[in-house]
Steps between C-alpha positions, in 0.01 A plus 500: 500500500656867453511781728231743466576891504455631821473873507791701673346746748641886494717618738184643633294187528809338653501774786114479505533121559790531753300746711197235491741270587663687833148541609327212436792264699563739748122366628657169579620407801743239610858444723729773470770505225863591571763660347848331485809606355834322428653672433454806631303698184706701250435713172214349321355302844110442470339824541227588773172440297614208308562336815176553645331469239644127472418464865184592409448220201634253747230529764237519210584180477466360810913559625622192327859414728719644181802727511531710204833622436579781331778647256703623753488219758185693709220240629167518503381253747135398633469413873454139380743465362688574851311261649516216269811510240440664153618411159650846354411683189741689292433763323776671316382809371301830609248468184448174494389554898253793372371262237399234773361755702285650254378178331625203684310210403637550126834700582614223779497201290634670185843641722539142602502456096723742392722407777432860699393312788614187660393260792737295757347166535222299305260701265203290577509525859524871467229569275289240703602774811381772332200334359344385822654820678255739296198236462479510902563850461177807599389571178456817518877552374515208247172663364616825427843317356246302252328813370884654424555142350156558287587869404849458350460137309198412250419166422576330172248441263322180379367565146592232254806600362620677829445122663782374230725750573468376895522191413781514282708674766457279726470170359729556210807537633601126434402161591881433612478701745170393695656112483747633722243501830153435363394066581559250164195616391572837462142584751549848609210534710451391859542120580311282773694387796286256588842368701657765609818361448440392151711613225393755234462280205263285756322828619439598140356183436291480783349848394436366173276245648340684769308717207433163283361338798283824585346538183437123505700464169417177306646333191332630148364821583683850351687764730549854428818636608541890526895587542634201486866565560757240374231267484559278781154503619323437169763217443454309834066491418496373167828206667341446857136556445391369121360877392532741232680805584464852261762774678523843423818708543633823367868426599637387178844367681229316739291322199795398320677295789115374578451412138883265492360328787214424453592340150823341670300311720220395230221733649454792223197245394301604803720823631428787297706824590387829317706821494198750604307672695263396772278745375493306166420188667245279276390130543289320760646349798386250806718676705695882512820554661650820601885459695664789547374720237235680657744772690579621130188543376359795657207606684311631251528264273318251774170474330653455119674199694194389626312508143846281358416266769080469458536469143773170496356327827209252451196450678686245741799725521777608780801659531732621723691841577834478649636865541727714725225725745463753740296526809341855355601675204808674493742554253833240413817643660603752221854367474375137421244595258786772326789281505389132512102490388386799308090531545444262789240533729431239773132477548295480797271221539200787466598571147533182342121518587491712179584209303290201636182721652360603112470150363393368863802302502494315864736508686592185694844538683771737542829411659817745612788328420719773627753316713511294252629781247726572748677205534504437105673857529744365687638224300485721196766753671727195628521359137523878382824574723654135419515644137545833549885532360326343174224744529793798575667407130192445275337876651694746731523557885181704517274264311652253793429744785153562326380167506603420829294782610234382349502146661611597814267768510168263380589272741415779779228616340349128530664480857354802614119454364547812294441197155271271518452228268175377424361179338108576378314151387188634302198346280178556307258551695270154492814271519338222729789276412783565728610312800294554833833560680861540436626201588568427152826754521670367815421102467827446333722620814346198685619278317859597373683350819779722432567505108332741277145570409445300164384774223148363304150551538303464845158326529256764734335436722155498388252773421199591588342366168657165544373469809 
């Protein structure tokens, strides 16, 4: 996906903003903040405001126990971190403190970058600090922080052709490179730890399953799959399960890998893989299948989705929704949707009501798998680091920096509840069909006796019309 412009504010919005900013956090209240210095400050030392004004920043969000240290060897640090140890923050540079303090959920991640900024210790726990620091936070300062946020970065757009540019940016950037730390599958959406200490491959798997099961997937009838990524998913229904699988993609890299697979293993008679648009979705389908596409499509194209989706599914139809979320609706951190995922935007569960509610779509289960993202987070930054000298020669040292931002950074995001990621089962309205219960989904884990859930078809328990 690539970056969309973001519109650089005046000097005088900047001071407009800044002055928002100084009173807005002051309202926050928390431990006192100290000021250290070693050694003892010198020509071009932190100046008076800057210093409180990072103070300030520091109990909006909730005191985390940092140090930040500046240029010239001053620290800034919170009472907790006193009391409890702190990992220090460097920064090495006068502006590139001003542009945290003006705009620090974009300017904080983009110094660690560029290599402006850098952090003693592990990233993850850091950002995990921070994350949970402000989410515990009064909101009252975090509030006023998120309307700065709104005012200086404008979401990317979702038209057609804007969507290909995301995607491209993203996505495009070579299939080499996501082999590095994605599973053998190349799945880059949340796995299923249905063991916790099972391995990713396993966990991808598993998550593959979980949805078959849920949508009670049986051999012979036809999926739908909208953004189907390297075409692992599509690939494992028509092996495992005996269907028919038509999956739509706009990533051309994506289709092309999906395409040599699927004829390598002798399945591009029943996997179809079309370069296009979900919005150019055609066909008729037992079941529709959304995994991780949703957060690109945009909220106002909800109800377009929801016509795709009424005019493929038949009478006896259901599908599934697996999409990053948010507990209300609020924007996707501006650095992650500039640098990493051009027009994202999480949705909360109230708004994918927009898509089901017009064609009385039923829903009939939603899961939060959001530890779950979390941990798949996890062992996509431990494969990321093991291959991060290859990484370091095929980009540069801020594509490295950026992307372990980015995972480190997700992974609080899920740690901290700010993500969510939700799992919505739907169907037509007068389905009578479907299992009473869900036993049908978790029946396998009695009987594994410590080796792996066997991928295939599950027999339901009955409905209410067999009954």
């Amino acid at each position: 996906m690539e970056p969309v412009s973001i519109r650089e504010s005046s000097a005088a919005r900047t001071d407009a903003m800044v002055s928002s900013q100084n009173s807005a956090i002051a309202e926050a209240s928390g431990p006192a903040i100290s000021t250290v210095t070693t050694p003892p400050a010198k020509a071009g030392s932190g100046g008076a405001i800057e210093k409180w004004l990072l103070r300030r920043l520091l109990a909006a969000i909730g005191n985390p126990p940092l140090v930040f240290v500046l240029w010239s060897g001053e620290e800034i640090v919170t009472e907790a971190a006193l009391r409890d140890g702190a990992t220090r923050i460097r920064v090495h540079d006068r502006g590139t403190l001003w542009r945290i303090l003006v705009d620090p959920f974009f300017q904080f991640p983009e110094a660690y970058a560029n290599g402006k900024l850098d952090i003693d210790g592990d990233l993850e726990q850091v950002m995990c600090l921070i994350g949970r620091s402000a989410a515990e936070a009064p909101p009252v300062a975090t509030r006023w922080l998120t309307h700065i946020e709104k005012a200086l970065h404008w979401g990317g757009r979702t038209t057609m052709a804007a969507s290909q540019k995301n995607i491209h940016h993203h996505y495009d950037i070579g299939n080499d490179f996501y082999r590095l730390w994605l599973d053998e599958n190349l799945l880059y959406t949340c796995a299923y730890f249905e063991d916790p200490g099972a391995s990713l491959e396993a966990a991808q798997i598993a998550k593959m399953d979980h949805v078959c099961r849920k949508v009670v997937l049986q051999p012979g009838e036809t999926v739908i799959e909208a953004g189907c990524g390297w075409g692992g998913f599509a690939l494992h229904m028509a092996r495992q399960y005996g269907v028919r699988v038509r999956a739509y993609n706009i990533s051309k890299e994506q289709v092309n890998e999906a395409r040599s697979r699927a004829k390598a293993e002798g399945l591009d008679d029943r996997v179809e893989f079309i370069l296009d648009d979900w919005r150019n979705i055609t066909g008729n389908c037992d079941v529709f299948l959304s995994i991780g596409m949703l957060e690109h499509v945009g909220l106002k194209n909800y109800r377009r989705l929801g016509d795709v989706i009424d005019s493929v599914l038949s009478q006896n139809g259901r599908g599934l929704i697996h999409t990053i979320g948010r507990n209300r609706h609020e924007v996707l951190d501006p650095w992650i949707e500039r640098r990493i995922f051009p027009g994202a935007q999480p949705p909360a569960l109230s708004e994918m009501g927009a898509i089901l509610e017009p064609h009385q779509f039923s829903i009939l289960e939603v899961e939060n798998l959001r530890m779950h993202y979390a941990e798949t987070l996890r062992h996509w930054l431990s494969r990321y680091e093991e291959s991060i000298e290859t990484v370091r020669k095929q980009y540069d040292a801020r594509f490295v920096r950026m992307w372990r931002m980015y995972l480190a950074g997700s992974i609080a995001a899920f740690d901290s509840g700010t993500l969510q990621l939700f799992q919505v089962l739907f169907a037509r309205p007068r389905l009578n069909e479907l299992p009473l219960t869900r036993a049908h989904q978790y029946t396998h884990l009695a009987s594994r006796d410590g080796q792996p859930a066997t991928s295939g078809p599950v027999r339901p328990a009955p409905s209410w019309e067999e009954r």
